[in-house]
C-alpha positions as CSV (number, residue, x, y, z in Angstrom):
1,X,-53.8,-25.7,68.3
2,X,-52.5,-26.6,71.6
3,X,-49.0,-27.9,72.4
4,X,-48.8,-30.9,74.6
5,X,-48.1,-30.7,77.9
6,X,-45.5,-33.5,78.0
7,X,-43.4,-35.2,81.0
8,X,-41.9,-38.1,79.1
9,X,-41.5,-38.6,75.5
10,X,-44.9,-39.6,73.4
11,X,-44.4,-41.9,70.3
12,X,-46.8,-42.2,67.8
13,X,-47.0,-44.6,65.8
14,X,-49.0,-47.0,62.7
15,X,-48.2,-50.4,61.6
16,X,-48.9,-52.3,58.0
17,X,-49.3,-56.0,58.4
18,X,-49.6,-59.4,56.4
19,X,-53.2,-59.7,58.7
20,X,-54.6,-59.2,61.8
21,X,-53.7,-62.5,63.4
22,X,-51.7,-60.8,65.9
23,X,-49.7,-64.5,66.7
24,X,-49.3,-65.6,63.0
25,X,-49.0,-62.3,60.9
26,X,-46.2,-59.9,60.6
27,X,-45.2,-56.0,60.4
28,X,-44.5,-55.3,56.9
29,X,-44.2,-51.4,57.6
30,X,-43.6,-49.0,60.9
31,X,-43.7,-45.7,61.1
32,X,-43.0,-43.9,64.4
33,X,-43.4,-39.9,65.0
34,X,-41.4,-39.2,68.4
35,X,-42.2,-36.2,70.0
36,X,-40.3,-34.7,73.0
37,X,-41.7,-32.7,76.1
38,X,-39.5,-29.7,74.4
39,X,-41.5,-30.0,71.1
40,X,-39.0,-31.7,69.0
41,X,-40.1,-33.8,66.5
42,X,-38.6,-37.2,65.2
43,X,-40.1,-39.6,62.7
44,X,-39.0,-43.2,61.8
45,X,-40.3,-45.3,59.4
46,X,-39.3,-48.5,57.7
47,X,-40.3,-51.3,55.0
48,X,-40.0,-54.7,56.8
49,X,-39.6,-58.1,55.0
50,X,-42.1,-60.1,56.9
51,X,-40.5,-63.5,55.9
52,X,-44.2,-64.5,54.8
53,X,-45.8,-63.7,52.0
54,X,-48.6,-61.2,51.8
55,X,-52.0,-61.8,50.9
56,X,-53.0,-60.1,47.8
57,X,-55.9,-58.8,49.4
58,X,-53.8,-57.4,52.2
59,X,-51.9,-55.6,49.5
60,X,-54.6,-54.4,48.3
61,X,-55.4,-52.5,51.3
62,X,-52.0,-50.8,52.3
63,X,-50.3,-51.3,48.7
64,X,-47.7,-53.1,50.1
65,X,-46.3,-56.3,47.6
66,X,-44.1,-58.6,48.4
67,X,-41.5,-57.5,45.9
68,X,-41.8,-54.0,47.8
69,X,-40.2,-55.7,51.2
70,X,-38.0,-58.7,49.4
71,X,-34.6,-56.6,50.1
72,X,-36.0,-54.9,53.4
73,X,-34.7,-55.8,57.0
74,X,-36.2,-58.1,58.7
75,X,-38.4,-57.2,62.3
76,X,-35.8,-59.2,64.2
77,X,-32.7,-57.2,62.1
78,X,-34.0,-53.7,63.0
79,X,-35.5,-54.5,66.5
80,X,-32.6,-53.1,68.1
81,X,-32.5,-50.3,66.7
82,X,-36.7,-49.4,67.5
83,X,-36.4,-50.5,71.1
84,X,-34.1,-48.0,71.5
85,X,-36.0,-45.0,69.8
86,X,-38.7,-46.3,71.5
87,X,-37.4,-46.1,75.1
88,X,-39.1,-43.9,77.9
89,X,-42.0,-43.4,75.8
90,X,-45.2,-44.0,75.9
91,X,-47.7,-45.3,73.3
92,X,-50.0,-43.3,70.9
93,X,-52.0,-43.8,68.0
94,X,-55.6,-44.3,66.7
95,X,-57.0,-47.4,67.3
96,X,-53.7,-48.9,68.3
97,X,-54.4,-50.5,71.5
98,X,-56.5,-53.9,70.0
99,X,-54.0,-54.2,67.0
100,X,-51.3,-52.4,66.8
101,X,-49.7,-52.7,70.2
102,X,-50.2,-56.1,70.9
103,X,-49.0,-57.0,67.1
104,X,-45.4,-54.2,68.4
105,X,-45.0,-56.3,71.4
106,X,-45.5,-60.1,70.0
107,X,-42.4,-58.8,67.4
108,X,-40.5,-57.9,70.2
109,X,-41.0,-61.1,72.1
110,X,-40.4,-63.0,68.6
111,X,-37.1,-60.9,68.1
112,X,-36.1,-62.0,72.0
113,X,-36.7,-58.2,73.3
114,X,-39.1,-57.9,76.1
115,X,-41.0,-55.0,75.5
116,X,-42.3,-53.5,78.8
117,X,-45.7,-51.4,78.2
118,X,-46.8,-51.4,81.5
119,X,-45.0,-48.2,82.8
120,X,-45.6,-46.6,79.4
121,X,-49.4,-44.7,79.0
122,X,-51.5,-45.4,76.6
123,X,-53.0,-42.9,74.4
124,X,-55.7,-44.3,71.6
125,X,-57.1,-41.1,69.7
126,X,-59.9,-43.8,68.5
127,X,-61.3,-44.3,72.2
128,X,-61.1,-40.7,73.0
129,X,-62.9,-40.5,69.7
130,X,-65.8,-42.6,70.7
131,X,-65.4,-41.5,74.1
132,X,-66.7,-37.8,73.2
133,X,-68.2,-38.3,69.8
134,X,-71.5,-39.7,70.9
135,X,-72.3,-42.6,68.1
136,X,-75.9,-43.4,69.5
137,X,-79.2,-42.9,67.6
138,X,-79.7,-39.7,69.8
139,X,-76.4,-38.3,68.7
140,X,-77.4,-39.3,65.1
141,X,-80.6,-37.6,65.4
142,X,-78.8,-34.3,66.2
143,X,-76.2,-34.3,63.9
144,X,-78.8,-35.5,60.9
145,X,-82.1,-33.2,61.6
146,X,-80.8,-30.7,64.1
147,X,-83.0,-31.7,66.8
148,X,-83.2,-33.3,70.1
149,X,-84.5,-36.9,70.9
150,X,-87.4,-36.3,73.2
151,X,-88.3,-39.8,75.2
152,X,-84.9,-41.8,73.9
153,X,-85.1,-45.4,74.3
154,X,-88.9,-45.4,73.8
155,X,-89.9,-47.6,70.9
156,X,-91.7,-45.5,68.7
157,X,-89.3,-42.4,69.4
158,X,-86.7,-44.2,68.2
159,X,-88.2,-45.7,65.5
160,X,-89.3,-42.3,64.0
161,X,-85.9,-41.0,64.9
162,X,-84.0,-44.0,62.9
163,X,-86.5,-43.3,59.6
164,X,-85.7,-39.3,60.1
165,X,-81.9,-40.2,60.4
166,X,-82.1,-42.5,57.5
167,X,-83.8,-40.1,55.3
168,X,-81.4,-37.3,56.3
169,X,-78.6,-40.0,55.4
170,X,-80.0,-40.0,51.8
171,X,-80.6,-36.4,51.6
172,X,-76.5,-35.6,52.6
173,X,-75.1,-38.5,51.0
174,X,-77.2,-39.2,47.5
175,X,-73.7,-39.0,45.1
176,X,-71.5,-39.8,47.2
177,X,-69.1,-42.4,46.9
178,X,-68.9,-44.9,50.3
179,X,-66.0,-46.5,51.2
180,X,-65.2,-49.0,53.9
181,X,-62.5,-48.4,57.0
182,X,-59.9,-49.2,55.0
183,X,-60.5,-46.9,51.9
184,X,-62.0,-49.4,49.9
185,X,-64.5,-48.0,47.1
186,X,-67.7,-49.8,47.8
187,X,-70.0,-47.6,45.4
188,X,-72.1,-44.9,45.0
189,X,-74.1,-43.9,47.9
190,X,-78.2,-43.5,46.2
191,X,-81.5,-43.6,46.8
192,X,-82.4,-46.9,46.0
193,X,-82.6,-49.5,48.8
194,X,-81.4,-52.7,47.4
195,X,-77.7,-50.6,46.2
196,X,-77.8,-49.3,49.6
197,X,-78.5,-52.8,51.2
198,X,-75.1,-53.9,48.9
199,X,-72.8,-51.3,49.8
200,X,-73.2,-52.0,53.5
201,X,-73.8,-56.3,53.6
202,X,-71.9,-56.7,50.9
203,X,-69.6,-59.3,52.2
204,X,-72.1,-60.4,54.4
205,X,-73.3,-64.6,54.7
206,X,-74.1,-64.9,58.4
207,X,-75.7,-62.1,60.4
208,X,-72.5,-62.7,63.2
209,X,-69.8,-62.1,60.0
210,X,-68.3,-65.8,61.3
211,X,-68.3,-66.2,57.2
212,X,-67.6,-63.9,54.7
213,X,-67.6,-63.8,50.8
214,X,-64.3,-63.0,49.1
215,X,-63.7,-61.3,46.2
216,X,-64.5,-64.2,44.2
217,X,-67.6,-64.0,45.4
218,X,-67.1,-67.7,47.8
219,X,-68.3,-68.0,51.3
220,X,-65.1,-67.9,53.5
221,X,-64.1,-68.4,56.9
222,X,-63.7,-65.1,58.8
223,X,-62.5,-66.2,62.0
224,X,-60.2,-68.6,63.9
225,X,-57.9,-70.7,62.5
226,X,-59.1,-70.8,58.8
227,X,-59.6,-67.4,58.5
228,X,-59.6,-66.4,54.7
229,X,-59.9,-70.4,53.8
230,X,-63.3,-71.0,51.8
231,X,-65.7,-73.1,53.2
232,X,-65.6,-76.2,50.7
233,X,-61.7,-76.0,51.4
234,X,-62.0,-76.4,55.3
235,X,-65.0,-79.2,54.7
236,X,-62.5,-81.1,52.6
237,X,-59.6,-80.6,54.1
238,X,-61.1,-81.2,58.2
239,X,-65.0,-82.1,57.6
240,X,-64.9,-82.8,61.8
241,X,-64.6,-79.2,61.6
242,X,-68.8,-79.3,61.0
243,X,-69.6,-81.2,63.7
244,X,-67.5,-79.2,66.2
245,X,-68.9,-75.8,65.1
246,X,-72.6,-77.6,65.2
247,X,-72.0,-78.8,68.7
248,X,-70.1,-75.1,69.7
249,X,-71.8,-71.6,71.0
250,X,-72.4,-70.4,67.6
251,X,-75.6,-68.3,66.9
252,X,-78.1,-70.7,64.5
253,X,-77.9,-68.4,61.6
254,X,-74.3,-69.5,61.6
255,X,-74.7,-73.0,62.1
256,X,-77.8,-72.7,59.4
257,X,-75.5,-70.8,56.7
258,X,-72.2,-73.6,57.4
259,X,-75.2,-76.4,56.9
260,X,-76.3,-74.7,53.4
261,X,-73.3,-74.5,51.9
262,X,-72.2,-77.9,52.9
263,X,-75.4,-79.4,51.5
264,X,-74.5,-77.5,48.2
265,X,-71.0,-79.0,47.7
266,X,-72.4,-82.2,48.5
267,X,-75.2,-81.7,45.3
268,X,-72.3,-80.6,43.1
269,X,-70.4,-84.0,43.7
C-alpha cells in the first residue's frame, strides 16, 4: 500500500458523543492517530466525562455508560493537552467533516481554546468514498448483474434495472443478517417483502424521518429542539408547538402524521 506523501503532519481522528447535537452534546471519547511526514506513528485516545449524562440509547451504540466516564477528565481538563498534539496538522477521518469536526471545534471554543481549521486540510475518507464509488442505480446495476445500463434515466430502463438490482439484492443477501450504520442488528435479510419492508422503515412514521419510533415503539421527535422527546410529551408540555409546525415548511405527510397522533391522545383522555 502506498505511503503518504506528507508535508505537514495528518491527524486522524473519531469521536464518541452523548448525541449529535453538535451545540448541546458532548465528547465522551477521542481517539487521535498522528502521523508524521517521516512515517511515524502516534496515537491518543481518551475516556472523557461529558458532565451530562448519556442517553441509554447512545450507549447502546458506542458502549459507552456513564459509570465508564464518572472518574475521567473532563473536555475542558485535557484540552490543553489535545491542542497541542494537535498542532500543525491537518484533519482526517471518515465522515468527520458534518460531525465530528464541528462537534472538536465547539469543545474547544467551550474550553476557551480557539481552534483554527482554516489553515489545516481537510481529508473525509467518506466523501472521497462517495466521490469514486458511484452509489447511482447505474453503478448498482453493474455491481448487482454485471452489466451496463443502456438508456439511463429513461423510465422503463430504470425501472427494469431497479427490479433486476432488487432481485440480485435477494439472490446475495437471502441469510444475511442487516445492520444499520451504527452496527445495530436489524434482522435477517429474506425473501419475504413485508420482513424486508421492516428491516429498512423500521423506525419510520413520516416519509421526511421528522418523527421517529423509539425503542418503545412511541412516535418521537427526531429533529430540532425535542429531539428524542415523544410526541404526547412535547403536545403536553408546549401544545403551541402544533400550530407552529402546522403553519411551518413541513411536507403534509408530516403535518398529517403530528395531526394523527395528537387526535389519538386526545381519544385516550
Amino acid at each position: 500500500m502506498m505511503n503518504l506523501n506528507l508535508r505537514n503532519p495528518v491527524a486522524f481522528f473519531d469521536l464518541e458523543s452523548t448525541g449529535t447535537n453538535i451545540s448541546t452534546d458532548r465528547i465522551v471519547e477521542i481517539s487521535i492517530l498522528k502521523v508524521y511526514p517521516d512515517g511515524k506513528e502516534e496515537i491518543k485516545t481518551s475516556l472523557i466525562n461529558p458532565t451530562i449524562p448519556i442517553p441509554k440509547e447512545t450507549s447502546a451504540i458506542h458502549g459507552i455508560f456513564d459509570e465508564d466516564v464518572k472518574d475521567s477528565p473532563t473536555f475542558k481538563e485535557i484540552s490543553k493537552e489535545y491542542h497541542q498534539f494537535l498542532t500543525g496538522a491537518d484533519l482526517a477521518g471518515f465522515n468527520v467533516l458534518k460531525f465530528d469536526i464541528p462537534l472538536l471545534v465547539e469543545e474547544f471554543l467551550r474550553a476557551g481554546i480557539d481552534f483554527d481549521i482554516e489553515k489545516r486540510n481537510i481529508l473525509d475518507s467518506q466523501k472521497i468514498f462517495h466521490m469514486m464509488e458511484k452509489r447511482n442505480l447505474a453503478a448498482a446495476y453493474k455491481f448487482y448483474c454485471g452489466q451496463t445500463l443502456e438508456n439511463a434515466h429513461s423510465a422503463e430502463a430504470d425501472t427494469i434495472a431497479s427490479y433486476e438490482v432488487f432481485k440480485a439484492q435477494i439472490s446475495l443477501y437471502n441469510g444475511a443478517e442487516a445492520e444499520d450504520l451504527q452496527g445495530n442488528k436489524l434482522g435477517i435479510f429474506e425473501n419475504d417483502m413485508k420482513k424486508i419492508h421492516s428491516i429498512l422503515n423500521e423506525k419510520m412514521v413520516d416519509l421526511a424521518g421528522r418523527f421517529i419510533f423509539n425503542e418503545d415503539g412511541v412516535e418521537c421527535f427526531n429533529f430540532g429542539k425535542h429531539k428524542g422527546k415523544t410526541i404526547e410529551q412535547v403536545l403536553k408540555e408546549e401544545p403551541s408547538y402544533y400550530d407552529w409546525m402546522m403553519k411551518g415548511d413541513f411536507p403534509l405527510d408530516t403535518k398529517r402524521k403530528f395531526t394523527q397522533v395528537k387526535l389519538r391522545a386526545f381519544n385516550q383522555r
